[in-house]
C-alpha positions in Angstrom: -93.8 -58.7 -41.5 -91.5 -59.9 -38.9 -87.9 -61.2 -39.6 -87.7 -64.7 -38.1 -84.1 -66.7 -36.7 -84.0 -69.8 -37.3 -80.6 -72.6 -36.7 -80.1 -76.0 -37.4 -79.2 -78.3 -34.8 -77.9 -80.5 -36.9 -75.4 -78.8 -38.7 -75.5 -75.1 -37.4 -76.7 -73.2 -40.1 -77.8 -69.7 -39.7 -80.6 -68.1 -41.5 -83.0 -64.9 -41.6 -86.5 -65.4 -42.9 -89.3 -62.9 -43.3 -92.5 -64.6 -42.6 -96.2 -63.8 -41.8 -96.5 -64.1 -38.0 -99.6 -66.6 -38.9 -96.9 -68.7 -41.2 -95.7 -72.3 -39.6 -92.6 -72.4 -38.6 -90.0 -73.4 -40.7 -88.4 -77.0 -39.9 -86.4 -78.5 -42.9 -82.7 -77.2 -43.0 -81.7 -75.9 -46.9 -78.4 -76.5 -45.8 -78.5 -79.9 -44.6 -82.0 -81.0 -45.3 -83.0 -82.4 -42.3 -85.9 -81.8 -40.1 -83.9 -79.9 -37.7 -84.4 -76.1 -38.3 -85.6 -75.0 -35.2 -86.4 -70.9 -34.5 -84.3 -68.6 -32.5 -85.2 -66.4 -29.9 -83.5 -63.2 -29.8 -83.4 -60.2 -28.2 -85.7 -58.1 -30.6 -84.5 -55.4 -33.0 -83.3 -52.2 -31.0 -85.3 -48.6 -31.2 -82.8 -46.9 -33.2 -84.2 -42.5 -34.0 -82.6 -41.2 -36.7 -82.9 -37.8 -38.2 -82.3 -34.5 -36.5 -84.2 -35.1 -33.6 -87.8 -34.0 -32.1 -89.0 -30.1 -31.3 -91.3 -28.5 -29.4 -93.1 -28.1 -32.7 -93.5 -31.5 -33.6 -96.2 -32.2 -30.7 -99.9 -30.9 -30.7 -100.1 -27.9 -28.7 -100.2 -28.5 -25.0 -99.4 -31.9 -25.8 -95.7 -31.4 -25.7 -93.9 -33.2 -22.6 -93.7 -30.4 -20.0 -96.4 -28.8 -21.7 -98.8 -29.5 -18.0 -96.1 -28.0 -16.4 -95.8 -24.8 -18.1 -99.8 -24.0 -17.9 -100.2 -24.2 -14.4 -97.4 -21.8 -13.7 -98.9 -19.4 -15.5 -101.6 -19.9 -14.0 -99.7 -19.4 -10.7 -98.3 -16.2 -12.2 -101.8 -14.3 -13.1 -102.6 -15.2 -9.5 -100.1 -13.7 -8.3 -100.8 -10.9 -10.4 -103.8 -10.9 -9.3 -103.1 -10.5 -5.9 -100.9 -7.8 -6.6 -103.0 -5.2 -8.2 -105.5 -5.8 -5.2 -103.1 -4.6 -2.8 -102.4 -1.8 -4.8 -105.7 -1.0 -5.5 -106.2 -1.0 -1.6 -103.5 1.5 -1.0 -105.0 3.6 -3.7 -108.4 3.6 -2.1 -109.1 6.8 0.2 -109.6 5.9 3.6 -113.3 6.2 4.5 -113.9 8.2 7.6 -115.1 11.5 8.8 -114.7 14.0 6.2 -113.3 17.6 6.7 -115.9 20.2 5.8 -114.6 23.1 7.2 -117.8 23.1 9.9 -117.5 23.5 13.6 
C-alpha cells in the first residue's frame, strides 16, 4: 500500500497516511478540522539497493548483461579456429601430381 502526502491549506499541517490506492482521498484536517486536507504530489520514493551488490551469479545463465556479447565472440573464436586448422591441413596435404616411380 502506498504512503499518501497530504497538507492542509488552512493551517499547514503535514501528514503521511498509508492508504489503499482505491481509498478516497482524505479531506478533513485532524489538526484543524476543516475540510481542507488536500493531497500532495511528490516526487516518489527513490530506488535505493542495498546489500553487497549483484554478481554474475545472481542472473540465469546467458541471461547476465553482457552475456550476448560474450557468446558470439566465441563463436567468432571457433571460427577462427576453424579457419586455422584448414590452412594447416592444406599445407599438410601432399601436393597431387605426377608421381616418381623410378620408370623412364
Amino acid at each position: 500500500m502506498p504512503t499518501y502526502e497530504y497538507l492542509c491549506r488552512t493551517c499547514g499541517f503535514h501528514l503521511e497516511e498509508l492508504q489503499s490506492m482505491t481509498e478516497a482521498p482524505l479531506t478533513r484536517c485532524p489538526s484543524c478540522g476543516k475540510e481542507s486536507l488536500a493531497r500532495v504530489i511528490g516526487g516518489g520514493g527513490g530506488l535505493i539497493f542495498k546489500g553487497s551488490g549483484f554478481y554474475l551469479t545472481d542472473y540465469n545463465k546467458g541471461s547476465a548483461p553482457g552475456a550476448g556479447v560474450r557468446k558470439i565472440e566465441k563463436k567468432e573464436q571457433k571460427k577462427e579456429d576453424k579457419a586455422e586448422d584448414k590452412k594447416e591441413q592444406k599445407k599438410e596435404e601432399k601436393p597431387k601430381g605426377p608421381t616418381d616411380t623410378g620408370q623412364a
